[in-house]
Wavefront OBJ file of the C-alpha trace (Angstrom):
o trace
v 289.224 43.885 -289.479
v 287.960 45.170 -292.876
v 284.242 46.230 -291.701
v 281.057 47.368 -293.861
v 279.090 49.798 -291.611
v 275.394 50.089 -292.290
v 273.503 52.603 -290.307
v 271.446 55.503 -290.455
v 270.190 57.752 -287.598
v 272.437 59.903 -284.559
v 272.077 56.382 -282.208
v 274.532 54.697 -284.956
v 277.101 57.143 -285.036
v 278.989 56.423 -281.677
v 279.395 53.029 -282.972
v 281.163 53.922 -286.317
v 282.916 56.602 -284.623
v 284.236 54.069 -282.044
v 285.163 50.968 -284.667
v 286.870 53.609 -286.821
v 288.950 54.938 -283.964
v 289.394 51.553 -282.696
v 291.612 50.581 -286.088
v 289.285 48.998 -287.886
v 288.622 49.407 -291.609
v 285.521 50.671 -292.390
v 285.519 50.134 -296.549
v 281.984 51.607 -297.175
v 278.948 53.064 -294.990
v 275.660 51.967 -295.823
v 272.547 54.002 -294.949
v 269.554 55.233 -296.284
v 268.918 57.805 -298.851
v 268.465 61.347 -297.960
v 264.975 62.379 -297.432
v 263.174 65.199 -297.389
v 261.146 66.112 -293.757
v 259.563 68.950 -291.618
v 257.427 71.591 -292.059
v 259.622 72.662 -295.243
v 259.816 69.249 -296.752
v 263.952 69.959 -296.644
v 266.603 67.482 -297.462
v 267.657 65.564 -294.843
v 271.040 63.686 -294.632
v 271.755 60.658 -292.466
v 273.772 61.552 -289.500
v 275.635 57.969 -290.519
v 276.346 59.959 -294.207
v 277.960 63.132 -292.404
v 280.014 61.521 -289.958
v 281.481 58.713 -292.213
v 282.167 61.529 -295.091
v 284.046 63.588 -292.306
v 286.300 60.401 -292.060
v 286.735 59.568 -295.821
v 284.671 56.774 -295.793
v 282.566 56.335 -299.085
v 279.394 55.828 -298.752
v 276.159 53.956 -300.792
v 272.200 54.936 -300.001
v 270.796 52.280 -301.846
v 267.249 52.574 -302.303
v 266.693 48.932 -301.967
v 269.266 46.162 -301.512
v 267.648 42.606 -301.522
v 267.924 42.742 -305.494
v 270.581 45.216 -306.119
v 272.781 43.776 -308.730
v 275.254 46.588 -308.079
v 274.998 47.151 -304.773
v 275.902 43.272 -304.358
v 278.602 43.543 -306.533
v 280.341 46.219 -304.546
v 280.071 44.201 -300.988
v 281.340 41.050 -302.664
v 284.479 43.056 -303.927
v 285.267 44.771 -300.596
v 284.798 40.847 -298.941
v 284.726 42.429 -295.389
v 285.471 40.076 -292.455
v 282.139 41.388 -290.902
v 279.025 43.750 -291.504
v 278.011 46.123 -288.371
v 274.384 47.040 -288.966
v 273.579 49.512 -286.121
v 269.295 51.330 -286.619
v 270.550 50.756 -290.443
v 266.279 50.180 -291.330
v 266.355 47.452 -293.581
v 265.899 44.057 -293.453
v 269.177 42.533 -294.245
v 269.109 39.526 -297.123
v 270.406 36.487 -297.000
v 273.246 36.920 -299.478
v 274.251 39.588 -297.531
v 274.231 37.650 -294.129
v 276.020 34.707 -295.899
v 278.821 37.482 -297.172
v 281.481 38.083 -294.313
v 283.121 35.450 -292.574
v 282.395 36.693 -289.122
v 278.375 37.210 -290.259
v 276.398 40.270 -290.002
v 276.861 42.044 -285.968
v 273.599 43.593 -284.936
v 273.617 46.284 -282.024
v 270.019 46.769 -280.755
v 268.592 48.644 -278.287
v 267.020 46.269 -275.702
v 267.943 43.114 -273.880
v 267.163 40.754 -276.134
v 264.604 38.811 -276.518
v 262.650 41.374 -274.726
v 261.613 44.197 -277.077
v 262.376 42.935 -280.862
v 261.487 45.353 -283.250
v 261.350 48.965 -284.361
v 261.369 50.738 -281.429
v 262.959 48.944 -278.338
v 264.162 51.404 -275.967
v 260.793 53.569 -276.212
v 258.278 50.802 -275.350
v 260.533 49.776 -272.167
v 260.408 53.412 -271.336
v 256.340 53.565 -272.210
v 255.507 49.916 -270.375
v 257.777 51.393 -267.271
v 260.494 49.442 -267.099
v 263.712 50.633 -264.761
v 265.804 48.736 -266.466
v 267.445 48.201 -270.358
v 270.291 48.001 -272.131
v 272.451 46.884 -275.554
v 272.637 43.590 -277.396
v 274.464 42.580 -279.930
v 273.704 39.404 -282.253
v 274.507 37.483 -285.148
v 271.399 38.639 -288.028
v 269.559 36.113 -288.961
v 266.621 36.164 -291.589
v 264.151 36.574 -288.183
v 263.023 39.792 -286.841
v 265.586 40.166 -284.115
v 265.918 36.654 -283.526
v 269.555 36.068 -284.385
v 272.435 34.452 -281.977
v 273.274 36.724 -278.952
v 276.648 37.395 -278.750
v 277.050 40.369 -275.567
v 275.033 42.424 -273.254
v 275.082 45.873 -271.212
v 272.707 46.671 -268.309
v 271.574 50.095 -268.328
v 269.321 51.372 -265.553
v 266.548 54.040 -266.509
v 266.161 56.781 -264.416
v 262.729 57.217 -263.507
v 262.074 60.976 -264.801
v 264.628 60.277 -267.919
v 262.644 60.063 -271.481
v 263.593 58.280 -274.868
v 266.072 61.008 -275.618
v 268.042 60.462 -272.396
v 267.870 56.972 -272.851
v 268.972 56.390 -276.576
v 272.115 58.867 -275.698
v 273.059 56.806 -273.035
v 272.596 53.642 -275.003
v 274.344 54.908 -277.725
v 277.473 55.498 -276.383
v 276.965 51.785 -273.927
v 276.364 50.374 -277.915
v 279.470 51.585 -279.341
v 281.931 50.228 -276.246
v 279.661 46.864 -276.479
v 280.708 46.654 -280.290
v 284.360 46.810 -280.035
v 284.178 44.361 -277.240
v 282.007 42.249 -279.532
v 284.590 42.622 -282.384
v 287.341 41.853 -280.141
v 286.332 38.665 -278.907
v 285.287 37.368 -282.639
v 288.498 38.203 -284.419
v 290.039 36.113 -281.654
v 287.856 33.402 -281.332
v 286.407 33.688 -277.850
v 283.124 34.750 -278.207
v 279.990 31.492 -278.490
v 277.080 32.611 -279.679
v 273.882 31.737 -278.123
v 270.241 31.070 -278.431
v 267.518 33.286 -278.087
v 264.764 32.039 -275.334
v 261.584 32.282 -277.493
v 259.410 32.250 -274.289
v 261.114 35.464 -273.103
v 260.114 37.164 -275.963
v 258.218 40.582 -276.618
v 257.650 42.751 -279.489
v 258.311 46.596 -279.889
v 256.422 47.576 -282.752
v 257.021 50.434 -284.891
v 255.680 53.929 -283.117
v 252.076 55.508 -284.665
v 250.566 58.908 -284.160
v 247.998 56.927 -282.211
v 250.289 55.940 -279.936
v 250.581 59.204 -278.359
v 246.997 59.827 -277.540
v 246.516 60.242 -273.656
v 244.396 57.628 -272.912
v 242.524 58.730 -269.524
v 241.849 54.905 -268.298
v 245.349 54.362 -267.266
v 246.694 55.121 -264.190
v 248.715 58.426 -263.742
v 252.382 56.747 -263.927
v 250.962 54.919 -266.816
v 250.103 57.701 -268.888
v 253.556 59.695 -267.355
v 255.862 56.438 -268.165
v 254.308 56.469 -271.932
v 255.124 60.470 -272.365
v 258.797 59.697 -271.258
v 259.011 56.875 -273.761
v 257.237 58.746 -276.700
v 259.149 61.812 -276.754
v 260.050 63.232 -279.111
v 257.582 61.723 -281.741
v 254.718 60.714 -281.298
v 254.647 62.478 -277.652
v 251.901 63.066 -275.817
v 248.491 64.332 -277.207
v 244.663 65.389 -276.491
v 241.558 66.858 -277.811
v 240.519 70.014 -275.871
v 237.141 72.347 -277.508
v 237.843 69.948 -280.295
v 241.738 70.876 -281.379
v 244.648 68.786 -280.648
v 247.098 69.865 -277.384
v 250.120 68.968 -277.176
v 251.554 67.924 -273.668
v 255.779 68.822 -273.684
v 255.900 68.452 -270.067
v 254.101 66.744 -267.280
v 254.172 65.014 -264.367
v 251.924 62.275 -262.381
v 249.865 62.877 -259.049
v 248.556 60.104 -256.755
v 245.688 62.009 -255.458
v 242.286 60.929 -256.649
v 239.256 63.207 -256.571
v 239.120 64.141 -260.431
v 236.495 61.996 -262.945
v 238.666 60.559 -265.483
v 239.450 62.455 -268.661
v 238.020 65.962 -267.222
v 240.254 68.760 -266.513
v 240.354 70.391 -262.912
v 242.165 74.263 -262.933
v 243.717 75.197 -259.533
v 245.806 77.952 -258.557
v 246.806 78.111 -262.135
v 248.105 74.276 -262.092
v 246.197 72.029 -265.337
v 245.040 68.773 -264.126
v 243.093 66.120 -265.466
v 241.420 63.197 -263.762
v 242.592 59.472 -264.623
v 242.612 55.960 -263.341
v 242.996 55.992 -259.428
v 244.721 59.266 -259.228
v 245.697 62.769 -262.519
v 248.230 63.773 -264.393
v 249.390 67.584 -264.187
v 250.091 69.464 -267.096
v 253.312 71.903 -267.010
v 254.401 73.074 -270.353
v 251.586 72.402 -273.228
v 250.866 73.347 -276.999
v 247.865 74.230 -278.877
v 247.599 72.721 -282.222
v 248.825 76.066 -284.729
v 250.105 77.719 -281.155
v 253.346 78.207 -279.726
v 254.457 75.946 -276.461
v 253.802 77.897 -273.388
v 253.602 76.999 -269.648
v 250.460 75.935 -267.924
v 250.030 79.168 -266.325
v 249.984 81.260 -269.478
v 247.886 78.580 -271.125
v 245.674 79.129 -268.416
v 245.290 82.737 -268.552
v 245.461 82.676 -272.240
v 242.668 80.430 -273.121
v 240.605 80.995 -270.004
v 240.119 77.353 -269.190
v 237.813 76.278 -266.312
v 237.591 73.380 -264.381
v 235.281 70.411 -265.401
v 235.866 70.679 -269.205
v 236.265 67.246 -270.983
v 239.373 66.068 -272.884
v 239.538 63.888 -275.432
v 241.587 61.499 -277.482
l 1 2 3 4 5 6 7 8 9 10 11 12 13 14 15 16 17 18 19 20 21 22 23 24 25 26 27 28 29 30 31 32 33 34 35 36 37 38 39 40 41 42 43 44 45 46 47 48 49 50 51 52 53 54 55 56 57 58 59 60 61 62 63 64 65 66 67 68 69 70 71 72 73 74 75 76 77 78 79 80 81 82 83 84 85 86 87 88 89 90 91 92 93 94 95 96 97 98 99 100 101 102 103 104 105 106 107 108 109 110 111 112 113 114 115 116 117 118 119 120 121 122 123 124 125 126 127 128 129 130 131 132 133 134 135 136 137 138 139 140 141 142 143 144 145 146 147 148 149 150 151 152 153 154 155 156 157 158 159 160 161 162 163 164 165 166 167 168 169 170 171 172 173 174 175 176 177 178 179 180 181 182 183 184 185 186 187 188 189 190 191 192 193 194 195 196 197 198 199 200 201 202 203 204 205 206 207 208 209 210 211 212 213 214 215 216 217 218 219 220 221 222 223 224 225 226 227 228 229 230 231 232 233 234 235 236 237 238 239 240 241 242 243 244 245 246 247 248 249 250 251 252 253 254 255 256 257 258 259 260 261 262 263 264 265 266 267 268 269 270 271 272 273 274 275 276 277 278 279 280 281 282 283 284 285 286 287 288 289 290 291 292 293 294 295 296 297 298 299 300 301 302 303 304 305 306 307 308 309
């Protein structure tokens, strides 16, 4: 099939790598401009850009695309059979849905309707769920509400975080895809309904996210570091600067007040709901990462201090 591929970040590129090697004929990749990011504010491509110009593919960053003349003009000259739209981080218009024949094919990160929205595979992680998967539906003008075409199971290892996940998601996405295409270029595949009573939202991630709230149980505050890694991770207030938690781990005994720190044979604690989290590799805001232990020794930190969010 003659395919438009609009995507942006390293979860979409399995997919365009597999259509592409599948025989498909990806006309144009769409994704999002180049921005700049990090500490040096440098120019960032798309990982979509790099690996479709490795292939030949040309490729578009428009700005916006709801009311982009030119930008329509283009897609209505290529008249694709279908758009993919894999993490692509727009909202797709309706002349663009009502464009191929075949509609636009959404891959997303959850088992939809569970977890619609921005970031579906770190909430399941943060709200300790064991299991996920891939989706892919037919847009519709809806936040994730669209026809469900297929879906993949994908079990989550209990000690595996967001990164782990989306890898192994990525490359589940990209077989689900073809298998999608497949079975709509020959006519087997019926769309269905979402169940609207099933569903759940994933919003978009904040930097408040990521603050260690010490009410929650110990797996509760582990299950949200796995989810939020890398961004916006896990943070606290300690002698009134921000630390950064890069590794940790959850402890069923009880015994510390909640939100205080407890130092122990140079192992960092802190007290929660019904049991503490332990503290193995941290970061002190305008410090380098270092271990526990040498955060211990370091900063001479004694037991009973308070932490805060």
């Amino acid at each position: 099939m003659k395919l438009v591929f609009c995507g942006t970040p390293e979860f979409a590129v399995p997919t365009l790598e597999a259509v592409i090697a599948a025989g498909h004929e990806v006309a144009l990749a769409v994704t999002q401009p180049d921005r700049a990011a990090g500490r040096g504010m440098e120019m960032q491509v798309p990982p979509v850009k790099r690996a479709a110009a490795a292939h030949r593919i040309p490729v578009v960053q428009p700005e916006k695309i709801k009311n982009n003349a030119q930008f329509r003009e283009a897609l209505e000259a290529l008249r694709p059979d279908a758009i993919v739209v894999v993490a692509y981080g727009r909202i797709i218009p309706r002349w663009m849905l009502d464009l191929p024949r075949l509609g636009n094919i959404n891959l997303h990160g959850s088992l939809l309707p569970k977890y619609r929205g921005a970031a579906p595979v770190q909430w399941a992680i943060a709200n300790g769920e064991r299991v996920t998967g891939v989706t892919t539906m037919r847009i519709d003008e809806g936040l994730d509400t669209g026809d469900l075409l297929l879906a993949h199971v994908v079990p989550i290892g209990q000690e595996e975080t967001a990164v782990d996940v989306f890898e192994t998601l990525a490359g589940a996405g990209a077989e689900l895809m073809l298998k999608t295409l497949a079975k709509l270029e020959c006519g087997e595949l019926v769309a269905e309904k979402q169940d609207e009573t099933q569903a759940t939202v994933a919003p978009i991630l904040t930097r408040e996210d990521g603050a260690i709230d010490f009410a929650r149980t110990p797996q509760q505050i582990y299950d949200r570091w796995r989810g939020f890694q890398p961004w916006p991770g896990a943070h606290m207030l300690l002698r009134g600067k921000k630390l950064i938690v890069h590794r940790m781990h959850a402890l069923a005994e009880g015994g510390i007040e909640p939100g205080v720190l407890q130092v122990r044979d140079l192992e960092m604690a802190a007290g929660c709901r019904g049991g503490a989290v332990v503290f193995d590799e941290v970061q002190m805001e305008g410090k380098r990462r270092m271990s526990a232990a040498e955060f211990l020794r370091g900063f001479q930190m004694r037991s009973g201090e308070r932490l805060g969010l």
